[in-house]
GUFI-131487 format. One record per residue (C-alpha): residue number from 1; residue in three letters; x, y, z. Coordinates in nm, 3 decimals. Example, Ala and Ser with C-alpha at 12.3 -4.5 7.8 and 13.67 -1.06 7.14 Angstrom:
<lumvexs>
 pos code      px      py      pz
   1  ALA   1.230  -0.450   0.780
   2  SER   1.367  -0.106   0.714
</lumvexs>
This chain:
<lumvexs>
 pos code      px      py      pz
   1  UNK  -0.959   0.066  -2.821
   2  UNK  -0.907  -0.286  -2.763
   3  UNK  -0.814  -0.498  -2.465
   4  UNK  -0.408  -0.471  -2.465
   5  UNK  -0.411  -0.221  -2.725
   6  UNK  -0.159   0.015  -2.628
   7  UNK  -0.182   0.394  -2.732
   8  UNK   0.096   0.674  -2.716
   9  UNK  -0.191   0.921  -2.525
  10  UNK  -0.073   1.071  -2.166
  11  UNK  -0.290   1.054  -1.901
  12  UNK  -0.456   1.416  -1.817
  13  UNK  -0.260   1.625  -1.527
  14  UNK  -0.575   1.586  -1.364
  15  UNK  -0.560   1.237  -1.334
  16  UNK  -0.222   1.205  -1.231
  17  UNK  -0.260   1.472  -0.954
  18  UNK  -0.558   1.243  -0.841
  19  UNK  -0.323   0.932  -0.850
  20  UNK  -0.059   1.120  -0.710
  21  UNK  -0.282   1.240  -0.415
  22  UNK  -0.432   0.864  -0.356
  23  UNK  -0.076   0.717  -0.339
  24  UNK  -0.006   0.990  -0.054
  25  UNK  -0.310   0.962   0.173
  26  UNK  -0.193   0.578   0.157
  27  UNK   0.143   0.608   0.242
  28  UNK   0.039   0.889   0.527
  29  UNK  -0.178   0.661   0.661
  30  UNK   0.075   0.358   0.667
  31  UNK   0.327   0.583   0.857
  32  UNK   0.010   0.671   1.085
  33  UNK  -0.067   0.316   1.145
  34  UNK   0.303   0.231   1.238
  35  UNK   0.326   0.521   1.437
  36  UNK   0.068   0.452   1.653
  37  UNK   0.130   0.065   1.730
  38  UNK   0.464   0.249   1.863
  39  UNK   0.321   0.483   2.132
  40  UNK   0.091   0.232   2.208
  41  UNK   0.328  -0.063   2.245
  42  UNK   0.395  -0.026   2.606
  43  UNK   0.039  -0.023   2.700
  44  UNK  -0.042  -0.286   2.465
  45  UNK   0.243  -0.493   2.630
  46  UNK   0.148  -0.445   2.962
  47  UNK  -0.271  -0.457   2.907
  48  UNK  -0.227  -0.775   2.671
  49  UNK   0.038  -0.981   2.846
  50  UNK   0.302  -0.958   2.553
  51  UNK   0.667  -1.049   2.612
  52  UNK   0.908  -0.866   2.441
  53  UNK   0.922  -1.110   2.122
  54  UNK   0.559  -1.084   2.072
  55  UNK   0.568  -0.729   2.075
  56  UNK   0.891  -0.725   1.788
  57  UNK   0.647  -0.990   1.596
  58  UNK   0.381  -0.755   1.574
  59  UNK   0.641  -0.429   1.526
  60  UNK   0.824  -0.619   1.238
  61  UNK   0.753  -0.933   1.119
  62  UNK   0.331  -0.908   1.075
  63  UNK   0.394  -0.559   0.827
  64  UNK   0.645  -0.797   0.644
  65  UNK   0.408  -1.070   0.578
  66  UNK   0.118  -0.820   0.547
  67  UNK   0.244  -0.598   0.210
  68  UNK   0.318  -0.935   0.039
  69  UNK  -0.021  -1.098   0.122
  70  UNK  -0.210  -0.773   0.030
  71  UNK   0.054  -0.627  -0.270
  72  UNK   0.003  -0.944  -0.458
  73  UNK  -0.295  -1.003  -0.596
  74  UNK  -0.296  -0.573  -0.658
  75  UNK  -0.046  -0.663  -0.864
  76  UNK  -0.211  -0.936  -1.047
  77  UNK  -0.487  -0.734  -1.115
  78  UNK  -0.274  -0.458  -1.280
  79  UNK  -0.068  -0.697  -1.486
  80  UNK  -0.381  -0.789  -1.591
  81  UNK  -0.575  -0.510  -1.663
  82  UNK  -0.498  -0.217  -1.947
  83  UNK  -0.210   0.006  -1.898
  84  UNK  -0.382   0.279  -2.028
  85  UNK  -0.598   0.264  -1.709
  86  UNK  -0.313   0.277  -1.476
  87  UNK  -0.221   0.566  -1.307
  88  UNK   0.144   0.618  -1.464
  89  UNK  -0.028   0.626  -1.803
  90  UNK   0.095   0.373  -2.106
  91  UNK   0.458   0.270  -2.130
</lumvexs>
């Protein structure tokens, strides 16, 4: 097969139940992560010296900034790269 080529086969259940199970240990630990900069926040506060907009920058705005920084060149990379290796499969 060559580069760009695109072919009508389906990715094996196998593979997508591996894709599938990547893309849910990710998000569970994203919700983890979150979850714990919220029982922590007092703590932090008090232990670091935060004020209150300090501790909504690092709540709110630093995850905003964050997925873009990180989801873009992921996405470059699989523009880029073969469909057929991507876990949805050819479209």
């Amino acid at each position: 097969m060559k580069f760009g080529e695109i072919t009508d086969r389906e990715p094996s259940v196998g593979y997508r139940n591996y894709a599938l199970g990547i893309f849910a240990v990710v998000h569970a630990l994203n919700f983890i992560d979150r979850q714990i900069i919220s029982v922590l926040a007092l703590d932090l506060q008090r232990d670091l010296g935060l004020s209150e907009a300090d501790l909504g920058f690092l709540y709110g705005t630093t995850p905003s900034l964050e997925f873009p920084w990180a989801g873009s060149p992921i996405a470059g990379t699989a523009s880029a790269s073969r469909r057929s290796a991507s876990p949805c499969g050819p479209r």
